[in-house]
CHARMM-style PDB file with segment names, atoms N, HN, CA, C and O in Angstrom:
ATOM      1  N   UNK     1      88.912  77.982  30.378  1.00  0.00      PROA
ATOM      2  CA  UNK     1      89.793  78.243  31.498  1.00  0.00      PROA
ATOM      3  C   UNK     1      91.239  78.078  31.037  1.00  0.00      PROA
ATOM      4  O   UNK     1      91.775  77.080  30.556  1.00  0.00      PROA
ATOM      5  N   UNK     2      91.774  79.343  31.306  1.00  0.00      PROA
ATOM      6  HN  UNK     2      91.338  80.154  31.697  1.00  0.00      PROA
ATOM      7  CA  UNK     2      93.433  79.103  31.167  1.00  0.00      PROA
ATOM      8  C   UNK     2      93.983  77.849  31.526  1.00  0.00      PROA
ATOM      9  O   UNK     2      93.839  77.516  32.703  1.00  0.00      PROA
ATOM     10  N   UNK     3      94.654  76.991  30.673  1.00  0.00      PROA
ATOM     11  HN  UNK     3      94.771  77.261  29.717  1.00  0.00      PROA
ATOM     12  CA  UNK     3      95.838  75.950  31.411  1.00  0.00      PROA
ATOM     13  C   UNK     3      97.172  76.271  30.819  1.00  0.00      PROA
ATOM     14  O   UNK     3      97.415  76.884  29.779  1.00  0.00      PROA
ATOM     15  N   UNK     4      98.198  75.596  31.910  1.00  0.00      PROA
ATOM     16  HN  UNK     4      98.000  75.098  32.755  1.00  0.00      PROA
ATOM     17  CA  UNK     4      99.758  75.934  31.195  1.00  0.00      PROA
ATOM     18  C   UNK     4     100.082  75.390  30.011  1.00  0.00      PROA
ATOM     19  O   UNK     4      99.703  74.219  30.018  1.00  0.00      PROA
ATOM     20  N   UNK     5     100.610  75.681  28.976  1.00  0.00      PROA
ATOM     21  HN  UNK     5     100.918  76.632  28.970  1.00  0.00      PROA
ATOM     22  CA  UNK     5     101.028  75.054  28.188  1.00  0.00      PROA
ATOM     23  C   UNK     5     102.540  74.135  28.290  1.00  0.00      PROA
ATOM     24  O   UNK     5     103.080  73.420  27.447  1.00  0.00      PROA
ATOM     25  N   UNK     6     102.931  74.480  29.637  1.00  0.00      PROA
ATOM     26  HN  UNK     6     102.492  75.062  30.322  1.00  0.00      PROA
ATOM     27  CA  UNK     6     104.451  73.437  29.981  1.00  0.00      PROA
ATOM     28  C   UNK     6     104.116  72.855  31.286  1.00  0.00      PROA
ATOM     29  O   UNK     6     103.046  72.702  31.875  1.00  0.00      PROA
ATOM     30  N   UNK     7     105.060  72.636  31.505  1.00  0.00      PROA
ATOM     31  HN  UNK     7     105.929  72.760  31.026  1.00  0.00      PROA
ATOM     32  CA  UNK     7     105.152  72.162  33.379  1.00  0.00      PROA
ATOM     33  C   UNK     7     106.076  72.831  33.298  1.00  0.00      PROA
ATOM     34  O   UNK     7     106.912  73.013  32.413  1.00  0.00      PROA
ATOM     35  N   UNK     8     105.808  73.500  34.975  1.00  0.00      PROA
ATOM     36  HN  UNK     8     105.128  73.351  35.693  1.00  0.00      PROA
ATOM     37  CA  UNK     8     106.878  74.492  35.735  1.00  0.00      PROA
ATOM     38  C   UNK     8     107.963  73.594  36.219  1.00  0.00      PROA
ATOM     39  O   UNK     8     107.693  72.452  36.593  1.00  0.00      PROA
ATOM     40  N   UNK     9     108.987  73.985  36.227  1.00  0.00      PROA
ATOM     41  HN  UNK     9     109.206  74.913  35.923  1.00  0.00      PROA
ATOM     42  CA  UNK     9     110.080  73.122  36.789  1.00  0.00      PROA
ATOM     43  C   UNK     9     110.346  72.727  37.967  1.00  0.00      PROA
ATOM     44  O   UNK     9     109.356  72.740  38.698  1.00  0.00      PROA
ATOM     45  N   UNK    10     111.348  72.358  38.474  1.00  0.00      PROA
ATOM     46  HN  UNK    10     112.153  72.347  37.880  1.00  0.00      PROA
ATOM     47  CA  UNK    10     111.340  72.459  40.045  1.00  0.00      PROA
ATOM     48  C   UNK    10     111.857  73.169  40.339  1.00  0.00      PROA
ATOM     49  O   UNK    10     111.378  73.756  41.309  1.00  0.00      PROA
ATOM     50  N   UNK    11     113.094  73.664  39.844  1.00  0.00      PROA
ATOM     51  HN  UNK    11     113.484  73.188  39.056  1.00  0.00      PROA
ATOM     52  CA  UNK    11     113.876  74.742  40.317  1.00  0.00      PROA
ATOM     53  C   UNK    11     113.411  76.136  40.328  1.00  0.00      PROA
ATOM     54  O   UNK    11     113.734  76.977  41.167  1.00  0.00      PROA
ATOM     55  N   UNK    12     112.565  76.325  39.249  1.00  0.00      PROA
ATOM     56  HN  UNK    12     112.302  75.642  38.567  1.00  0.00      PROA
ATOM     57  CA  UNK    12     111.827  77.404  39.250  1.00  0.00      PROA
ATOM     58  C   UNK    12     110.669  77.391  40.250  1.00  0.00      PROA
ATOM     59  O   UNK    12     110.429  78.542  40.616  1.00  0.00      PROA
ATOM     60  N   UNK    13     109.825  76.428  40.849  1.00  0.00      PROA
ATOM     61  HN  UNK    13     110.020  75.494  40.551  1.00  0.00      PROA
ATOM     62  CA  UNK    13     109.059  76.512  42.315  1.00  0.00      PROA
ATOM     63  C   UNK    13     109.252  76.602  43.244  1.00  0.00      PROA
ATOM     64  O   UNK    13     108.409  77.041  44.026  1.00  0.00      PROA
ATOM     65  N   UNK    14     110.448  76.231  43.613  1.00  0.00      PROA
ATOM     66  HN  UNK    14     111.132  75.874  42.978  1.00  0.00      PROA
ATOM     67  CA  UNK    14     111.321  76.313  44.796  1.00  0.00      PROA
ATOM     68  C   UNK    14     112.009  77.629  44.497  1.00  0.00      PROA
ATOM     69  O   UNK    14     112.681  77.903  45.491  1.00  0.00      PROA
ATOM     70  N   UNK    15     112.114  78.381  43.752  1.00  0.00      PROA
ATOM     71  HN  UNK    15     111.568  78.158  42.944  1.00  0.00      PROA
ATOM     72  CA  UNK    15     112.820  79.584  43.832  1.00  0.00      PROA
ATOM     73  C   UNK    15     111.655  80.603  43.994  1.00  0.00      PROA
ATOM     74  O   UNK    15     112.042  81.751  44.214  1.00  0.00      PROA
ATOM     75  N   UNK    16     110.664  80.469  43.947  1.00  0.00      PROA
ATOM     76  HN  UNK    16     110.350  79.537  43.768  1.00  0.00      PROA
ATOM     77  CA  UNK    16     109.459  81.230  44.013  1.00  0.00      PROA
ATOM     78  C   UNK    16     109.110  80.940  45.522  1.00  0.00      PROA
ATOM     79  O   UNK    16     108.856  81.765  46.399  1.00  0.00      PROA
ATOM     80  N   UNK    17     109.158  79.562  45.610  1.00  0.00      PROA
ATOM     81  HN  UNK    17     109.365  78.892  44.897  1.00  0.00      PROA
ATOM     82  CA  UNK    17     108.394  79.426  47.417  1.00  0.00      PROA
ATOM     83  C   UNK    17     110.135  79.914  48.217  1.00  0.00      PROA
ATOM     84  O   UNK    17     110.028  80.090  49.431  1.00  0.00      PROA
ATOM     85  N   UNK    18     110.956  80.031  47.900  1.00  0.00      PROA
ATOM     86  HN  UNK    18     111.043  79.888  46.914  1.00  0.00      PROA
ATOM     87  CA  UNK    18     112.228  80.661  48.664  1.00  0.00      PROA
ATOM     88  C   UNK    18     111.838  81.858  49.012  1.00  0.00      PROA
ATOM     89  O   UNK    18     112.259  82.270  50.093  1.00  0.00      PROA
ATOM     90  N   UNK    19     110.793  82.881  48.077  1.00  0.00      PROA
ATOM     91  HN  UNK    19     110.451  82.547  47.199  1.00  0.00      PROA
ATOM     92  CA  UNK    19     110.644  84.506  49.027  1.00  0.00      PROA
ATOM     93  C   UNK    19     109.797  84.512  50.214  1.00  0.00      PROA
ATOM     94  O   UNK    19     109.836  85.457  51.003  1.00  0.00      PROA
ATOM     95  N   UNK    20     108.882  83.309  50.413  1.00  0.00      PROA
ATOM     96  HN  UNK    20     108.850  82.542  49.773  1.00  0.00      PROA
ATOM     97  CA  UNK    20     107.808  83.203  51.139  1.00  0.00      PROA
ATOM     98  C   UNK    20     107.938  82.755  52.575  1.00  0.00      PROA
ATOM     99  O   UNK    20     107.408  81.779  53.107  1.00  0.00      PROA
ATOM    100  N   UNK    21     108.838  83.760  53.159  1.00  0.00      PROA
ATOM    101  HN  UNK    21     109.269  84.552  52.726  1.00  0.00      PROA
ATOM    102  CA  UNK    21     109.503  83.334  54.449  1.00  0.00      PROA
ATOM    103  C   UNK    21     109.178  84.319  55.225  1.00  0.00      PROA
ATOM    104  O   UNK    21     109.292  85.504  54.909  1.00  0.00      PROA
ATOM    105  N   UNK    22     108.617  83.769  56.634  1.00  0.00      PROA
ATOM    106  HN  UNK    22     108.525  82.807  56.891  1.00  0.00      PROA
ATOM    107  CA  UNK    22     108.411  85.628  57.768  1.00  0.00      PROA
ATOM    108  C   UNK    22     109.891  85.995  58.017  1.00  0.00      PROA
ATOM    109  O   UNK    22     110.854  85.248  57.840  1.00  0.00      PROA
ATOM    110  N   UNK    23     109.907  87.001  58.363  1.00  0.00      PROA
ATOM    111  HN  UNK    23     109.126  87.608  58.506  1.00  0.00      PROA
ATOM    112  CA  UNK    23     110.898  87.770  58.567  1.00  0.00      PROA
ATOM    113  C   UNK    23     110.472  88.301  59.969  1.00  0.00      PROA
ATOM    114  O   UNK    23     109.348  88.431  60.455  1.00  0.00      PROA
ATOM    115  N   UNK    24     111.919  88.616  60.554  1.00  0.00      PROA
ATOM    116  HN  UNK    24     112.832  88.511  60.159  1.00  0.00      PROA
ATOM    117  CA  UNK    24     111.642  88.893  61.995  1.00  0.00      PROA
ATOM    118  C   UNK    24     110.843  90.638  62.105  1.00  0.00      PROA
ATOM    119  O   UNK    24     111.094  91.570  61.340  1.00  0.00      PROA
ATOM    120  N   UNK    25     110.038  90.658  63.073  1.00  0.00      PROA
ATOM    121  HN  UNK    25     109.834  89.901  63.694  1.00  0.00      PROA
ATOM    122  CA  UNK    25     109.248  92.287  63.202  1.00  0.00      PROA
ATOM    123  C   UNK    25     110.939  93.481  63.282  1.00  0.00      PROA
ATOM    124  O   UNK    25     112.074  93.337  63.737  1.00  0.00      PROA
ATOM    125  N   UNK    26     110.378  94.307  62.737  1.00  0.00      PROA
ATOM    126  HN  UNK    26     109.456  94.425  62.368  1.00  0.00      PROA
ATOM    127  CA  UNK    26     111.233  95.602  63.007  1.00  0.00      PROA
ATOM    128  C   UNK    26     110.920  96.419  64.653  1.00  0.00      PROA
ATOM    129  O   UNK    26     109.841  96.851  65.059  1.00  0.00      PROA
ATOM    130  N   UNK    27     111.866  96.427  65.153  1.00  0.00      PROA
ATOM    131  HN  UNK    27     112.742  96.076  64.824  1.00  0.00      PROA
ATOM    132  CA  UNK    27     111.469  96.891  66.332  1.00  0.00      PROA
ATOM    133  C   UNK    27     112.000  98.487  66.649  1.00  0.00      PROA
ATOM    134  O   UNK    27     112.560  99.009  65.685  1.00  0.00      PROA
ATOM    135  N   UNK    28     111.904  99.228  67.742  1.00  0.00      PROA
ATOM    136  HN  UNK    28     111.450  98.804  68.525  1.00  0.00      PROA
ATOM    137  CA  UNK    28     112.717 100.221  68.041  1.00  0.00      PROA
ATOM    138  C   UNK    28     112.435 100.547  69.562  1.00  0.00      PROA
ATOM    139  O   UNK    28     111.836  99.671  70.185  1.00  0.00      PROA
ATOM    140  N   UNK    29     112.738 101.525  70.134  1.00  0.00      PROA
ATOM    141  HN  UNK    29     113.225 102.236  69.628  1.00  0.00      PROA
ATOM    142  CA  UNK    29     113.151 101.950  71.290  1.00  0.00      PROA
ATOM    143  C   UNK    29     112.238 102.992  71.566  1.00  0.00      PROA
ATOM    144  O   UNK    29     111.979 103.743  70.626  1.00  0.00      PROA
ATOM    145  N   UNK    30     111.696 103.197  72.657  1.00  0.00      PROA
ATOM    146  HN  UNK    30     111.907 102.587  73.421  1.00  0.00      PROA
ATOM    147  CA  UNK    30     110.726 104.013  72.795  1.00  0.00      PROA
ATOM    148  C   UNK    30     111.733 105.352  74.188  1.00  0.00      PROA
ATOM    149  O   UNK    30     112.670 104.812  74.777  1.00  0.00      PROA
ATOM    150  N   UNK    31     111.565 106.301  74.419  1.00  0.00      PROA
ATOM    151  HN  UNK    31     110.805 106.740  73.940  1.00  0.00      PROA
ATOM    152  CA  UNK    31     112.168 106.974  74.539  1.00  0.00      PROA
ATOM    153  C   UNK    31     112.474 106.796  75.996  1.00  0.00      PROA
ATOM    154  O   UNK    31     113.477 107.436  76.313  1.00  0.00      PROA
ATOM    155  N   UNK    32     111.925 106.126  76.986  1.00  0.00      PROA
ATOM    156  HN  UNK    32     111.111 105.606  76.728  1.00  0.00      PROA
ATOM    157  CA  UNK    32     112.570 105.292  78.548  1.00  0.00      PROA
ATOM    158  C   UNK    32     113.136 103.878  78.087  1.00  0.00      PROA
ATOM    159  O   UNK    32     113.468 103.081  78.964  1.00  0.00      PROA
ATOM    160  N   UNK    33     113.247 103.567  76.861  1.00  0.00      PROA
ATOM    161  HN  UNK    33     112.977 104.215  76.149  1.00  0.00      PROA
ATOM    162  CA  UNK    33     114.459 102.576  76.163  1.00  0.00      PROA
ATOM    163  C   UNK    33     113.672 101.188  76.154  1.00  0.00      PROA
ATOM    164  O   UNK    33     114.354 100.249  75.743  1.00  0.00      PROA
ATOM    165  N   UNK    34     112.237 100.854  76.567  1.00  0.00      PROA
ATOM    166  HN  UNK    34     111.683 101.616  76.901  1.00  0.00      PROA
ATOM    167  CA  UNK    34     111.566 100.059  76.319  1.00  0.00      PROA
ATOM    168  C   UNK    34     111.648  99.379  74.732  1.00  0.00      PROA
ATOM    169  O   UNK    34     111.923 100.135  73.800  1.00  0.00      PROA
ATOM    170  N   UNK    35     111.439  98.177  74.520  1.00  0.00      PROA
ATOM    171  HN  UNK    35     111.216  97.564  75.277  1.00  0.00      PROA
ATOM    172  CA  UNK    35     111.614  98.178  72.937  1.00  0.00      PROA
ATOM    173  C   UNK    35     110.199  97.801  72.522  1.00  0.00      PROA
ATOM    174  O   UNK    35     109.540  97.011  73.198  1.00  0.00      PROA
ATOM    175  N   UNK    36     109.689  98.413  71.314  1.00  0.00      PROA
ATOM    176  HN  UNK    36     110.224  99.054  70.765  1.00  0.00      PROA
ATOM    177  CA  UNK    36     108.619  98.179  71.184  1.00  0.00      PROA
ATOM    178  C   UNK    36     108.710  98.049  69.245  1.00  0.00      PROA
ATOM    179  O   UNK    36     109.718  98.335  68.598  1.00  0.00      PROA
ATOM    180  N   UNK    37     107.496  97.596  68.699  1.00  0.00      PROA
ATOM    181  HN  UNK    37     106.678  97.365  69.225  1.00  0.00      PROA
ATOM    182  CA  UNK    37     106.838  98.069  67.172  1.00  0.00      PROA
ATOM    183  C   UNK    37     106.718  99.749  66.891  1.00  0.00      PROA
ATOM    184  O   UNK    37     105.936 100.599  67.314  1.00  0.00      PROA
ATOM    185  N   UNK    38     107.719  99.792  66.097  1.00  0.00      PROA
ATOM    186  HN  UNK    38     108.355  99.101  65.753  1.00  0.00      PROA
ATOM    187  CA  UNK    38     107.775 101.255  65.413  1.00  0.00      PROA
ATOM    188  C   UNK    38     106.146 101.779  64.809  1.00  0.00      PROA
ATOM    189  O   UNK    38     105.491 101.170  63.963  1.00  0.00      PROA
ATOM    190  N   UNK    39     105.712 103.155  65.556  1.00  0.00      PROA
ATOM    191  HN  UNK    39     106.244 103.650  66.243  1.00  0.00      PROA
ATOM    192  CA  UNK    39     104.719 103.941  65.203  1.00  0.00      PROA
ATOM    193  C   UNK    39     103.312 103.060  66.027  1.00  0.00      PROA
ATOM    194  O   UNK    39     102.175 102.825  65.617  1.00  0.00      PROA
ATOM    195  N   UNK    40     104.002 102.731  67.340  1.00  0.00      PROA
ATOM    196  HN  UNK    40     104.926 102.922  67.673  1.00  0.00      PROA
ATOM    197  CA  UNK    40     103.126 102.498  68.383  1.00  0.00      PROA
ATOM    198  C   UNK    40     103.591 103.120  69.927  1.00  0.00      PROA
ATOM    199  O   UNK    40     104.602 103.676  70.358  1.00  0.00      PROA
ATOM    200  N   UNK    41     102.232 102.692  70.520  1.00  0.00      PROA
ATOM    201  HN  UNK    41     101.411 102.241  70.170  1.00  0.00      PROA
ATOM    202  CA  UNK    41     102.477 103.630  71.649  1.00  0.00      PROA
ATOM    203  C   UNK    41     103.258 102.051  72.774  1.00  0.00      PROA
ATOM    204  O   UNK    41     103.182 100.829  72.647  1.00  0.00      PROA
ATOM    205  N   UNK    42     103.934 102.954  73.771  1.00  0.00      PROA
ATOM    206  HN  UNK    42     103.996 103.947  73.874  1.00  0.00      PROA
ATOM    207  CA  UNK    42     104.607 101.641  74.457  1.00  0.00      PROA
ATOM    208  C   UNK    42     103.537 100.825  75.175  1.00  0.00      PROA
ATOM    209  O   UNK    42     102.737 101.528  75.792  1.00  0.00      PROA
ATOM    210  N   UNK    43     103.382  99.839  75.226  1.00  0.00      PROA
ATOM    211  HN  UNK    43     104.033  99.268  74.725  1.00  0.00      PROA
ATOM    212  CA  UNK    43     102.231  99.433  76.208  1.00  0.00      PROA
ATOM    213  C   UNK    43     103.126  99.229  78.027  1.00  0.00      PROA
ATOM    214  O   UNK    43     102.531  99.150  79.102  1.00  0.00      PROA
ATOM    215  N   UNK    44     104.570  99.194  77.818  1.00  0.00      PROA
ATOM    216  HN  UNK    44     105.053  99.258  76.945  1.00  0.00      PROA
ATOM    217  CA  UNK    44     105.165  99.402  79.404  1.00  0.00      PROA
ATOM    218  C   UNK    44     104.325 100.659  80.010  1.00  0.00      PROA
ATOM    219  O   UNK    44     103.423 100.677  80.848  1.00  0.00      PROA
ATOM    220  N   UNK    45     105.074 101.898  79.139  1.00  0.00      PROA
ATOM    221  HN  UNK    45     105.806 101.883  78.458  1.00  0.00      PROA
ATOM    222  CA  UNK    45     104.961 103.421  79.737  1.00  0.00      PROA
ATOM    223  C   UNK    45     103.761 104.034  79.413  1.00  0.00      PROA
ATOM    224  O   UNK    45     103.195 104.803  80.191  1.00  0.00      PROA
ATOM    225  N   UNK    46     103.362 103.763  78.384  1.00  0.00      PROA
ATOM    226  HN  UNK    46     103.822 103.138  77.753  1.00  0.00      PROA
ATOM    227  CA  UNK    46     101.891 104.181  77.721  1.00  0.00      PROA
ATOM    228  C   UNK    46     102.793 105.614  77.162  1.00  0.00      PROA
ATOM    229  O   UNK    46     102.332 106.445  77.944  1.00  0.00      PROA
ATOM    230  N   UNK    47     103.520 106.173  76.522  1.00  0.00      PROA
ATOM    231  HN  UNK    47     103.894 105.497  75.887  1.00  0.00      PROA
ATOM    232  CA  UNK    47     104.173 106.856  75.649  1.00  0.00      PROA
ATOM    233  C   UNK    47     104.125 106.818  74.751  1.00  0.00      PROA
ATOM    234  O   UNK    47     103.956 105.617  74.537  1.00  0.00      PROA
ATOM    235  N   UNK    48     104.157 107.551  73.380  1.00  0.00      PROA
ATOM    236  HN  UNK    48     104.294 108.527  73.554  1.00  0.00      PROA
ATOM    237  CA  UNK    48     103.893 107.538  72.562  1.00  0.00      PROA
ATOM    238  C   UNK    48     104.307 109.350  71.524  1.00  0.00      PROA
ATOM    239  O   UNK    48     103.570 110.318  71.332  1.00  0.00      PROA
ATOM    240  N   UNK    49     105.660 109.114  71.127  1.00  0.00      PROA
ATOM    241  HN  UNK    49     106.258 108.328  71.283  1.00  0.00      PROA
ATOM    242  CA  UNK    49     105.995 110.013  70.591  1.00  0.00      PROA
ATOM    243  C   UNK    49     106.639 110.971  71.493  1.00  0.00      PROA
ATOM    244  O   UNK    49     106.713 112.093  70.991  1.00  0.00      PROA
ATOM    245  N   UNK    50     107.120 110.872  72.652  1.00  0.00      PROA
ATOM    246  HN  UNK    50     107.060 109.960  73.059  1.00  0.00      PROA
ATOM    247  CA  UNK    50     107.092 111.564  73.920  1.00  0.00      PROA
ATOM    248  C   UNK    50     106.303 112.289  74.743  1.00  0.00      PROA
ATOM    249  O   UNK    50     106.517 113.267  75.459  1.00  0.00      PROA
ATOM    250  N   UNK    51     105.061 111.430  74.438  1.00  0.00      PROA
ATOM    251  HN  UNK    51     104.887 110.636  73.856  1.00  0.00      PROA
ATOM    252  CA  UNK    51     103.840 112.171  75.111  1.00  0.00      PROA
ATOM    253  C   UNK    51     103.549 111.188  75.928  1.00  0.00      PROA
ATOM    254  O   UNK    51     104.038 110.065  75.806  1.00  0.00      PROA
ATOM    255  N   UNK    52     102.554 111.590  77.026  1.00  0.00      PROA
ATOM    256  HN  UNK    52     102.157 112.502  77.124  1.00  0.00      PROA
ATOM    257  CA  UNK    52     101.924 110.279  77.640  1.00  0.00      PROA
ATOM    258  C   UNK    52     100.423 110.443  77.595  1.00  0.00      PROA
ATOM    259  O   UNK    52      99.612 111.200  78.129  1.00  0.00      PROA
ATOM    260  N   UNK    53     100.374 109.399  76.717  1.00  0.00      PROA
ATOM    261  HN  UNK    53     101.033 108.784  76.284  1.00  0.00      PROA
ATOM    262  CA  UNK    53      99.191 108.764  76.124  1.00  0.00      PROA
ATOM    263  C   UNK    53      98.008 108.263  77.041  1.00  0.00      PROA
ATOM    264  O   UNK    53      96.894 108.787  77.043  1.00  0.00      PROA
ATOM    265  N   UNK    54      98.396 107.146  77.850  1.00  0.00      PROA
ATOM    266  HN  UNK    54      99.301 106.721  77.848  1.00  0.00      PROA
ATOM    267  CA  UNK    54      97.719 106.031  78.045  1.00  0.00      PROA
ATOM    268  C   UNK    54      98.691 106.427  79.958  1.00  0.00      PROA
ATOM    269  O   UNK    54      99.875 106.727  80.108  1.00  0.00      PROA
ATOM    270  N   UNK    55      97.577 106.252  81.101  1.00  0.00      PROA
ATOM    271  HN  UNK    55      96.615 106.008  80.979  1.00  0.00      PROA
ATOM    272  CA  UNK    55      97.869 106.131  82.365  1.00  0.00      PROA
ATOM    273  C   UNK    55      98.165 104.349  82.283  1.00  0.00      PROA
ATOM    274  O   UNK    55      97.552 103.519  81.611  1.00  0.00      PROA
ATOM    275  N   UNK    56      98.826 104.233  82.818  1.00  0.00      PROA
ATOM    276  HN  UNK    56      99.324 104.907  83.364  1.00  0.00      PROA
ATOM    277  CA  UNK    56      99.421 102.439  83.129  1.00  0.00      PROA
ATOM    278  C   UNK    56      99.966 102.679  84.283  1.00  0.00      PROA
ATOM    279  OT1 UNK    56     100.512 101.771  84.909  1.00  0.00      PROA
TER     280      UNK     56
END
């Protein structure tokens, strides 16, 4: 079984666990200005691409 041949540093682990952060969702506007997740249908209007999808 592979082992390291050093010890990782600290600065170098902490700069690795620094990318491992959520990030806020991307959102957008659905076309009656609802805001929703891009390349979904609205769940307000039930729209979807300017169609209506879904009766609500």
């Amino acid at each position: 079984m592979a082992v390291p041949k050093r010890r990782t540093s600290r600065s170098n682990t902490r700069s690795r666990r620094a990318q491992w952060k959520a990030k806020a969702p991307a959102l957008s506007k659905c076309s009656r200005g609802h805001t929703i997740r891009p390349h979904t249908m609205c769940p307000t209007c039930g729209r979807y691409n300017d169609r209506q999808v879904l009766d609500v």
